[in-house]
N, C-alpha and C positions, 0 to 999 in steps of 0.2 A: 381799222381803228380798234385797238384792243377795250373791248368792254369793262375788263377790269382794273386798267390805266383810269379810264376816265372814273370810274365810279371812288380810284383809289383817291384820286387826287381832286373830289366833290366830296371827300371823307373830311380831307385835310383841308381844305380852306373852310370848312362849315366852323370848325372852332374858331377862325380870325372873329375879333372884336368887331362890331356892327358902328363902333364910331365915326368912320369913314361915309359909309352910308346918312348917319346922324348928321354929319358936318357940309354932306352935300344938300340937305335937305334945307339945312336952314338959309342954305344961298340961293335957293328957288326962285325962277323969275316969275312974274304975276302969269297968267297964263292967258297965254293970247283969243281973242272972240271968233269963235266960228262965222263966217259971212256966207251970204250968196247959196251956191250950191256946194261948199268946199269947207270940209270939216278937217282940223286941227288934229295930227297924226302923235301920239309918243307910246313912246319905246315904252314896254311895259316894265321891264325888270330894269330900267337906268336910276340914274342917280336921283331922279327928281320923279319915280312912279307914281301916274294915279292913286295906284293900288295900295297905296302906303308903304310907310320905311320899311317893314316887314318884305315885299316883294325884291325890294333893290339889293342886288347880289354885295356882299361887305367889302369885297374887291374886284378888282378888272380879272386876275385870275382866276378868284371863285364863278365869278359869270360866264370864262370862261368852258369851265369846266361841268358848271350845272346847266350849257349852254347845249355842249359837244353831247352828253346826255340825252336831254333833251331832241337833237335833233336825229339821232338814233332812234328812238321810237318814233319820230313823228315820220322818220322815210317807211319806214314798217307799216306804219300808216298810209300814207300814199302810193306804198307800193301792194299795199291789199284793197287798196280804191283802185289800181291802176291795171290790175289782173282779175280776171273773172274767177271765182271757185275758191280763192284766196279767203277765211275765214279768221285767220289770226286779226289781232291787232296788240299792241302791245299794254303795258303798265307803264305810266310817265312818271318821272320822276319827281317827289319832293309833293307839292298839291294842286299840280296843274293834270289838266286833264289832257291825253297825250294830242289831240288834236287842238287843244285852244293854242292859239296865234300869238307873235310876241310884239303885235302891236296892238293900240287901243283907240278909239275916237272915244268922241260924247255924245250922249241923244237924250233925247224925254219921251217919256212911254206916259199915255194917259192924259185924262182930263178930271181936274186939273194936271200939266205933267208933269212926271216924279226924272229925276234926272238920273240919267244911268251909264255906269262906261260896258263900249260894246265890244270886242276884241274881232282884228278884221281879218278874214281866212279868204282867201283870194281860191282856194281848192274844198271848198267846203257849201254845202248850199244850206245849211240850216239855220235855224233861227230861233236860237231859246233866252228864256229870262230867267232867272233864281228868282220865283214869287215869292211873297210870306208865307211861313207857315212850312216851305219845303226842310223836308228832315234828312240832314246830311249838306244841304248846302254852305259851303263856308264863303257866307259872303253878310256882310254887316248893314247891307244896303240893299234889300230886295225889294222887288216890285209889289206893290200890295194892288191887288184886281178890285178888292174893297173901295177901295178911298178913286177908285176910276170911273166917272159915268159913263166912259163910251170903249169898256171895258164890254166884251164878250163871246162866250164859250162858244168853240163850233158846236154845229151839233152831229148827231151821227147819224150818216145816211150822206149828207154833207160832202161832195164832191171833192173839197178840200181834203176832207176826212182819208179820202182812198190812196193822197197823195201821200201822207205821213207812212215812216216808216214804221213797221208794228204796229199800225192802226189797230187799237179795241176800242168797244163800248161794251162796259163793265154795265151787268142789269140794275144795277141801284143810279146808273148815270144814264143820263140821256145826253153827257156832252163826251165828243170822240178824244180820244186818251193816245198818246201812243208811246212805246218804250227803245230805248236806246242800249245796248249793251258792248262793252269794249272791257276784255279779259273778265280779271274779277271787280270791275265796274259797270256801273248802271245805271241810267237814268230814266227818270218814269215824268212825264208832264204832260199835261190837259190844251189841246190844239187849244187858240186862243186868238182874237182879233182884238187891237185897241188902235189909236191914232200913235203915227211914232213919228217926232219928230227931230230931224237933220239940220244942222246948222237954222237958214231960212224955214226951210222946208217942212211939210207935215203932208205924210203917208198916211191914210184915213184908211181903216180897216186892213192894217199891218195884221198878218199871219204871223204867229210863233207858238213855240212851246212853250207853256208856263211851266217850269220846272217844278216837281214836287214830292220829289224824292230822288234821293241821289247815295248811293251806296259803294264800298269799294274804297281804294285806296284814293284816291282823283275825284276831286268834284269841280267844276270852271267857278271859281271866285266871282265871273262876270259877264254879259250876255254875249250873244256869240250873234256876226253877221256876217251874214252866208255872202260872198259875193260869185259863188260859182254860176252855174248856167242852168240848174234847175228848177221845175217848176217854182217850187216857195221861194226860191233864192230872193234877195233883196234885188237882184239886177232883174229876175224876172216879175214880180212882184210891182216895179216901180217901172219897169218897159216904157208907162205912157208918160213919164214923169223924165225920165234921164236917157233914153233911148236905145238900153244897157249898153252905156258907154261910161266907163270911169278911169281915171291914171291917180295915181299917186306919187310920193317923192318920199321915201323911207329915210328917217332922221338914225344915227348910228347910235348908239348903245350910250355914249358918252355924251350927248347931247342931253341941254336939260330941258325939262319938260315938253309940251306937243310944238317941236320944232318941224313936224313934218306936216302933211297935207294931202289928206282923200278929197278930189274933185270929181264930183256927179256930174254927169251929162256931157253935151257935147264944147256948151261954151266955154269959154277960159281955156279949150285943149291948144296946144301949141300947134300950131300951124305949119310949120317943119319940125318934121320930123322921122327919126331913120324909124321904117317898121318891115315886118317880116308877116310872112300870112299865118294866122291862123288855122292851126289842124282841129280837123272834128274828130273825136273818138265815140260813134254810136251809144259805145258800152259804158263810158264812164265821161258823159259831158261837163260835169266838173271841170275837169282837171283843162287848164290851161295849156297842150300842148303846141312846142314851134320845132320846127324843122331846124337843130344845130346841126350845122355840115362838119364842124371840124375848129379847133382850137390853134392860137396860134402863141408861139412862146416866142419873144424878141421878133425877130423877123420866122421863124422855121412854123411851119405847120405839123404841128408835131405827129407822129404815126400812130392813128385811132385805125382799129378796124371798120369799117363802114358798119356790122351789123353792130357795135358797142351804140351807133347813135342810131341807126335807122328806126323809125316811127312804124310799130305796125299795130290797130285796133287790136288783133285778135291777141295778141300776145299781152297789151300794155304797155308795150316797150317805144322808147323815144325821151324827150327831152320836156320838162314843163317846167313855169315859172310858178315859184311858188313862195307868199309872201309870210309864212307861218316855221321856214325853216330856217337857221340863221347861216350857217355856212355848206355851198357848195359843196354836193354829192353826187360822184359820178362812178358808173359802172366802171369795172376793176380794168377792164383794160384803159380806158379815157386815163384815168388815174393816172394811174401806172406809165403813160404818156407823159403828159402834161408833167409828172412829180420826176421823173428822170429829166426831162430836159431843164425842167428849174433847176435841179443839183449839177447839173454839166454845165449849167451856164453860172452860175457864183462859185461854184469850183472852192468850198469849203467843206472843214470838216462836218458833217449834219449830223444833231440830236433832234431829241422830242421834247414836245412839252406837252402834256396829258394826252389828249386823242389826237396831237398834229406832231406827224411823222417828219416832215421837210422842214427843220428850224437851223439857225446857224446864228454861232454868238456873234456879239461886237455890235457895235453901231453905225457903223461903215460899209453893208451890205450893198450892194449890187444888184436889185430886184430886176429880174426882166418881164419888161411888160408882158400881157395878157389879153390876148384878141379872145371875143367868142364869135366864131365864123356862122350865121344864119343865113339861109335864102333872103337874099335883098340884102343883109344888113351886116355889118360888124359893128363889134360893141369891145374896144380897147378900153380896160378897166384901171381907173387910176391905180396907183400902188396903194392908197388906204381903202380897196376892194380886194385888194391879193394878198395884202400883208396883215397878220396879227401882232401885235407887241407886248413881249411881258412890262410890267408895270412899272419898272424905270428903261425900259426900251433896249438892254442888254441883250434881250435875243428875241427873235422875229421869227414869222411860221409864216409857210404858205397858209392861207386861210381857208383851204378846199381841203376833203376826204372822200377815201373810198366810202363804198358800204360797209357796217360792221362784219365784224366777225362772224362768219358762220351765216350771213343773209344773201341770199341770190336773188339780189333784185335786179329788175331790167330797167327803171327808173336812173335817167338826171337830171337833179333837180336843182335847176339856177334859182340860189335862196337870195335871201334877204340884202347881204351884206356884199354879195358882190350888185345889186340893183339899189345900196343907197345910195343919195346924193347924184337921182337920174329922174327924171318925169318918166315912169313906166306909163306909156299907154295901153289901156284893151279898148278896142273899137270892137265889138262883137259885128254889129249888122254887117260891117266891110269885111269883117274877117281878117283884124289885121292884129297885131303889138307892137308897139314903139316904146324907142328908147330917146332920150334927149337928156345933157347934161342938166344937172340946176343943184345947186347948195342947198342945202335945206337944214343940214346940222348947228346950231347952234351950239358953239362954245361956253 
């Protein structure tokens, strides 16, 4: 995907009129109650964002396009999580910071609790807040630690303390500090303990960052929850509470407000359902890796090289699920599979449309299905998981990419949009992920 297709054509939709956006918002449905152990999922940049009319892209194409972007820096990401020695990371575009997620729930930090939206990164184990007082944060709704009585600082020496990344305690502070840096970005915040609370629920001496300074071109508008497999992580963090077991069911872009649904713990999980085992990677327990054996287009199995999917620690290299990217990224030879046999089977003339190379006009398209082959499992993905449509549906794209230009990652990463409108399971204790159909988009 050419980097400066996409950034040309995030050029050109930023001048369209924001009416559209305006016009979806005032049709807003009331927004449904969080219950039980199972918080209420939406799409952060849709028609109906928490985030306000401000986040909601002006059109299906701008979103798009400030989408394909986006998920450019965030594989650069994942794939400097995903290799050892790797030091880059990228600059994300517009004012997201390149690892925050493009979904959101709701929670309450504090006593009394102040209500906050958390943004949920399925490859990510951290845990921060934009508090008051942080300089550079752009967020209009921060956490104030003041107005919290069960509000407080770690302190340093503090075992917690050793866990954070960049741990300092600064000699005018006796509380443990630690800092974050990605490109010409930066974030600086105070380890911090308060009560947080989940739908029902309330996690009593929650770990996070209190953010308190944020510099660079990117700051997260909103708190960030780790659900990887590290120590702080929320799933490790919460062990005695949910047993780190959660699934969720990704609402799609066009869907208005929290049509989706993160479910903590073991109860409410489906009880059939197709799963694959869980791979450990010593070096980077984050990341959610599964063993894809191979992809299948109509009936053919299309011709991967074995090492384009094979999983190996020391490299980084294999396949993860990951809820923070929106469309399907695979190493240049998978690609380059899967994208030839799409074009030999609709047998049309094919153009592009921004960062997606396989589009063909008309309305009458011929999609052929799409297997993902796992140990134990296949996952055949409806056609609104493979298909993009421009916005009166004249031409249609495979909804998958290579790597950018000029990136040699060893990373594929099954995003978002080919796992909406599915109950993704993680069972961590069993070692497993499950897939099961379920609607969750609201029209």
């Amino acid at each position: 995907m050419g980097g400066a297709t996409v950034w040309g054509v995030a050029l050109a939709v930023a001048v369209l009129a924001a009416g559209a956006a305006a016009a979806a918002a005032a049709s807003c449905p009331a927004t449904p109650p969080d219950s039980g152990a199972t918080l209420q999922v939406s799409h952060a940049f849709g028609p109906c964002s928490p985030l306000g009319a401000g986040a909601a892209a002006p059109s299906w194409a701008g979103f798009l396009a400030d989408q394909a972007a986006r998920d450019a820096s965030r594989l650069l990401y994942l794939d400097s999580l995903a290799v050892r020695g790797r030091a880059y990371a990228p600059i994300a575009s517009g004012r997201q910071l390149l690892q925050t997620p493009t979904y959101v729930v709701r929670a309450r930090l504090g006593t009394p609790p102040q209500q906050l939206l958390l943004a949920v990164d399925t490859s990510n184990d951290a845990a921060w807040i934009p508090c008051a007082g942080c300089a550079g944060c752009p967020t209009s709704t921060p956490f104030n630690p003041a107005a919290s009585t069960s509000f407080r600082p770690v302190p340093c020496g503090s075992p917690l303390c050793a866990q954070a990344p960049n741990p300092a305690c600064p000699p005018s502070s006796r509380a443990c500090g630690f800092s974050l840096t990605y490109a010409d970005s930066s974030l600086q915040a105070a380890m911090s303990q308060d009560s947080l609370a989940v739908a029902n629920d309330v996690v009593k001496g929650y770990t996070f960052g209190c953010l308190q300074r944020a510099t660079g071109t990117a700051a997260p508008p909103q708190g960030l929850l780790g659900l990887g497999r590290g120590p702080l992580s929320f799933l490790s963090q919460t062990k005695g509470m949910y047993e780190a077991t959660f699934s969720y069911c990704l609402p799609s872009f066009k869907s208005m407000n929290f049509s989706g649904t993160l479910r903590l713990g073991r109860k409410g999980q489906p009880a059939r359902i197709k799963t694959t085992p869980l791979l450990a990677n010593p070096h980077r327990s984050s990341l959610y890796y599964v063993n894809m054996t191979g992809i299948r287009v109509g009936r053919k199995v299309v011709p991967i090289p074995a090492s384009a999917l094979a999983f190996d620690p020391a490299t980084g290299a294999g396949t993860v699920l990951d809820s923070g990217t929106m469309f399907t990224r695979l190493v240049a030879p998978a690609y380059a599979a899967v994208r030839d046999e799409v074009r030999r089977r609709v047998r049309a003339p094919v153009s592009s449309l921004g960062g997606f190379d396989t589009c063909f006009n008309g309305t009458a398209v011929a999609w052929p299905p799409v297997t993902l082959l796992f140990d134990g499992m296949q996952v055949t993905l409806p056609e609104e998981n493979v298909v993009i449509r421009s916005t009166y549906g004249s031409i249609s794209c495979l909804a998958m990419a290579a790597a950018p230009d000029g990136v040699n990652t060893v990373l594929n990463v099954i995003a978002s949009m080919q796992q909406q409108n599915h109950r993704v399971l993680f069972d961590v204790p069993n070692g497993r992920v499950g897939f099961a159909r379920e609607r969750c988009t609201a029209a």
